[in-house]
N, C-alpha and C positions, 0 to 999 in steps of 0.2 A: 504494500500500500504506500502510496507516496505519491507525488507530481513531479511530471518528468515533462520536460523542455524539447517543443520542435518548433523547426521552422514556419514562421506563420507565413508565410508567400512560397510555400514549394506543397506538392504534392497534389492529390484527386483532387478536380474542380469539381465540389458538388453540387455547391451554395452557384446558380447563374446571376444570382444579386444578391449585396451585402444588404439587402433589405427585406429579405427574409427572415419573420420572426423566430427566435432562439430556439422553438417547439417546432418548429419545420426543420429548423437543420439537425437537431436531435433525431428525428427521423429518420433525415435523410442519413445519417451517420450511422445508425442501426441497419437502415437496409443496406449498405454498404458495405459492416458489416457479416450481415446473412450473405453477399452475396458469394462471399468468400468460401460459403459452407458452415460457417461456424453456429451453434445453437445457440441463437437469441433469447429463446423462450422467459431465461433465467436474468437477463440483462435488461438494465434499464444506463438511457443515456442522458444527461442535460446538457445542456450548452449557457454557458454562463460571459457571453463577450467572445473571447476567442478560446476559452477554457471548457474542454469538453468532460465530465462528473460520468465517471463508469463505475455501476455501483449492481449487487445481483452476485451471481455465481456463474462459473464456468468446470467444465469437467478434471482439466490437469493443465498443470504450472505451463506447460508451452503453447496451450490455447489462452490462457491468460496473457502471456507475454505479444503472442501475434494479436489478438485485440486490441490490446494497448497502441501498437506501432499502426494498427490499421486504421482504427480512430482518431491518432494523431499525423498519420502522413497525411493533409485532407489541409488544403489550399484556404484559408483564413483562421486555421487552428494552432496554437499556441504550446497550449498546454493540456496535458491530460493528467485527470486526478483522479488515482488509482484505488476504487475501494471496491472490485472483486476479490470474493472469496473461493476456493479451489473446492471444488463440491467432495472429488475422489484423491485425495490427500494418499501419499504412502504411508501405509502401516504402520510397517517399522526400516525405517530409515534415516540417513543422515538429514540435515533441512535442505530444501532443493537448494542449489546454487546460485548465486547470485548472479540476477539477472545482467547483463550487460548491454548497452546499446551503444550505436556509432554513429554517428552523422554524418551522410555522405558528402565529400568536398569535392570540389571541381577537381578534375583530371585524376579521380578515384576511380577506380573498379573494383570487382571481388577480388581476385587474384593480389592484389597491393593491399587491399585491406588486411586479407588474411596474410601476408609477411608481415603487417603492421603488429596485429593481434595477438598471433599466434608461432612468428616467426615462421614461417613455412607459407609460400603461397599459395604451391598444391591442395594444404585444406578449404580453398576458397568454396568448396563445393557443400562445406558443412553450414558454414553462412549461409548459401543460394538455398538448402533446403530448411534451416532453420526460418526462412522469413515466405515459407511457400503458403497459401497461392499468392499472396501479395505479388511478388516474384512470378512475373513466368520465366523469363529469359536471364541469365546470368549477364548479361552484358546490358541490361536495360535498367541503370539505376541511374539518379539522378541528385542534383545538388541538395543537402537540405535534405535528404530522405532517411528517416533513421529506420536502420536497421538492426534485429536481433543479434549479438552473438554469444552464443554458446557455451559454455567449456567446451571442451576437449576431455573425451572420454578416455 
């Protein structure tokens, strides 16, 4: 739980006018992200300015995390304030790992980020699937775009 920081001028144009009230782009943010595949049912969104309030439950830690990035990569959005809770939690185990995210800068790709990250660029393919479907294409990312990464198992 927490607020995390994106770029407000990069990412999905949803909003076609910044004069769209706050309960329409809440909306539109939810179906954006259903369209992803992800279960809404348990989600609720507000839109507070450019501050988007994710509050509800989601099934496991990396459906939580790709929500977050999905909700926040979105063309007049700021910031997102993190109050999902993990419905199917592990059992017994260590606490999930801390989350990490990156924000993509000019003349980045996967491959540079992942030497950046991880020291090896080869694992850039661990990034491309952690932030999938947002992702289709490894080579299609853009300024301003935060993306998930991972540990390394």
């Amino acid at each position: 739980m927490g607020l995390i920081s994106f770029i407000k001028n990069a990412g999905d144009k949803l909003f076609k006018s910044e004069e769209k009230k706050e309960q329409e782009k809440a909306d539109l943010i939810l179906l954006h992200i259903k369209k992803f595949g992800f279960d809404t049912s348990d989600i609720q969104v507000k839109v507070e300015d450019d501050k988007v309030i994710l509050m509800g439950s989601v099934d496991n830690i990396n459906d939580k995390n790709k929500v977050i990035v999905t909700a926040g990569n979105v063309d007049g959005i700021a910031k997102v304030d993190d109050w999902l809770v993990v419905k199917n939690p592990p059992v017994v185990a260590p606490p999930p790992p801390e989350k990490q995210y990156y924000t993509v800068k000019k003349g980045d790709y996967l491959s540079k980020i992942s030497k950046e990250v991880y020291g090896d660029a080869k694992k850039y393919n661990v990034i491309f699937e952690a932030n999938k479907p947002m992702l289709k294409d490894p080579d299609l990312i853009y300024p301003g775009q935060v993306l998930v990464i991972p540990p390394l198992k």
